[in-house]
C-alpha positions as CSV (number, residue, x, y, z in Angstrom):
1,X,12.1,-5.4,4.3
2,X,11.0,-8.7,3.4
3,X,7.7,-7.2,1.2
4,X,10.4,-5.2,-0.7
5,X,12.5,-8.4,-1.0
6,X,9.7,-10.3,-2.5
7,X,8.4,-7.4,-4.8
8,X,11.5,-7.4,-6.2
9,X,12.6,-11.0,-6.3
10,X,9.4,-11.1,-8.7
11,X,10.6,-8.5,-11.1
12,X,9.3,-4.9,-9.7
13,X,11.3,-1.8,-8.8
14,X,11.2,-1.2,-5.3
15,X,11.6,1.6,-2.8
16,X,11.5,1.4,0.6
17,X,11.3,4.0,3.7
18,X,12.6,2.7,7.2
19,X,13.0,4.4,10.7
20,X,15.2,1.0,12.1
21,X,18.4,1.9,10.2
22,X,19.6,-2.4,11.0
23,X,16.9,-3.1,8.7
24,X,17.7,-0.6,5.5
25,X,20.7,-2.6,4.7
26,X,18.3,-5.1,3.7
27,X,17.5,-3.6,0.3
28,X,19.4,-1.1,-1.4
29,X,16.6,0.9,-2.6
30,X,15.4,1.9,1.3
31,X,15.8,5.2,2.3
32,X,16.3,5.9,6.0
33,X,14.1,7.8,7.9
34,X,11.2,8.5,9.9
35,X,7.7,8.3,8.1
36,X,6.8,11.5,10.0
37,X,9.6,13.7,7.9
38,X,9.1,12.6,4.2
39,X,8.2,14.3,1.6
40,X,5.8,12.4,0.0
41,X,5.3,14.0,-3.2
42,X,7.7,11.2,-4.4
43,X,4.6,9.1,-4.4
44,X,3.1,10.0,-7.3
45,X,5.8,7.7,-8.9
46,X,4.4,4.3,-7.8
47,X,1.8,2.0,-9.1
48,X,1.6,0.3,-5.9
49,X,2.2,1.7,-2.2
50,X,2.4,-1.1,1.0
51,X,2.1,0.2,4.4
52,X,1.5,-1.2,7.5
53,X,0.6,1.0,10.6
54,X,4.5,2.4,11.3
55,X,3.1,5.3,13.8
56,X,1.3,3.8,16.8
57,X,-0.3,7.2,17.4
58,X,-4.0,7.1,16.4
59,X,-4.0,10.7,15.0
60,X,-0.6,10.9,13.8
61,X,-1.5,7.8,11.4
62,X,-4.6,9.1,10.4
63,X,-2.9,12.4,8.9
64,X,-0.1,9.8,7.6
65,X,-2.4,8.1,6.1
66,X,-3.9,11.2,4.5
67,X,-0.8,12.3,3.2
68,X,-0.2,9.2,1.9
69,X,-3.5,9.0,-0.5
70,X,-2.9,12.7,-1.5
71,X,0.6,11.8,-2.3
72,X,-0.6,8.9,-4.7
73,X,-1.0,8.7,-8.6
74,X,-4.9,8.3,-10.3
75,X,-5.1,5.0,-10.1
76,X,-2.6,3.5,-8.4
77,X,-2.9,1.2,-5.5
78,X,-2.4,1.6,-1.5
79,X,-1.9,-2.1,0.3
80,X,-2.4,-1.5,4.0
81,X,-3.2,-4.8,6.3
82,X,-4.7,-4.4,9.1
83,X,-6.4,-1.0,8.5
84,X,-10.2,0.1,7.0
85,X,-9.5,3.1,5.3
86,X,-12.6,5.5,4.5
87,X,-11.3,7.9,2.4
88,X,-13.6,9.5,-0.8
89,X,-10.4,9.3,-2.9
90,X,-10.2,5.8,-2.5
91,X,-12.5,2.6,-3.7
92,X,-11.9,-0.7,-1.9
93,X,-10.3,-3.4,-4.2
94,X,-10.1,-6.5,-2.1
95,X,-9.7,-6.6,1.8
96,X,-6.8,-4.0,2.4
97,X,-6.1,-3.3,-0.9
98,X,-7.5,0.3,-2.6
99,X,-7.2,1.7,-5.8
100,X,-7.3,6.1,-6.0
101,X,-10.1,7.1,-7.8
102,X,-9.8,10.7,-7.1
């Protein structure tokens, strides 16, 4: 909620994706659900994707996160504090930030 906030209090178009549905009031743009039953070809839209670690299962997130990068654009960015991502697809930007190279 409050990343979306900010994006958008700075000019971007946001989208949002939340399993706590007290908190999707917050934006208008969130769409209520759980992370484990979207369809993430949507994706392929954004520039820029934020994440933190929203499944607590170590090999449920990993396939999350997979999803995730072969859901993104060429070239767009996945934001994800907290988390060393070693994916082939992906080339480390700054700390937690990666760009999709492939």
């Amino acid at each position: 909620g409050q990343v979306l906030k900010c994006a958008s209090n700075i000019g971007y178009e946001v989208t949002g994706v939340e399993f706590d549905k007290k908190l999707v009031s917050l934006h208008s743009s969130t769409i209520f659900k759980d992370i484990r039953e979207i369809d993430f070809s949507f994706y392929k839209d954004f520039d820029v994707i934020y994440s933190y670690k929203p499944i607590k299962n170590e090999d449920e997130f990993k396939l999350y996160l997979e999803t995730v990068v072969s859901s993104m654009k060429l070239s767009s960015y996945l934001l994800i504090p907290d988390t060393i991502m070693d994916s082939d697809c992906l080339t480390r930007v700054l700390p937690h930030l990666y760009k999709k190279i492939k």
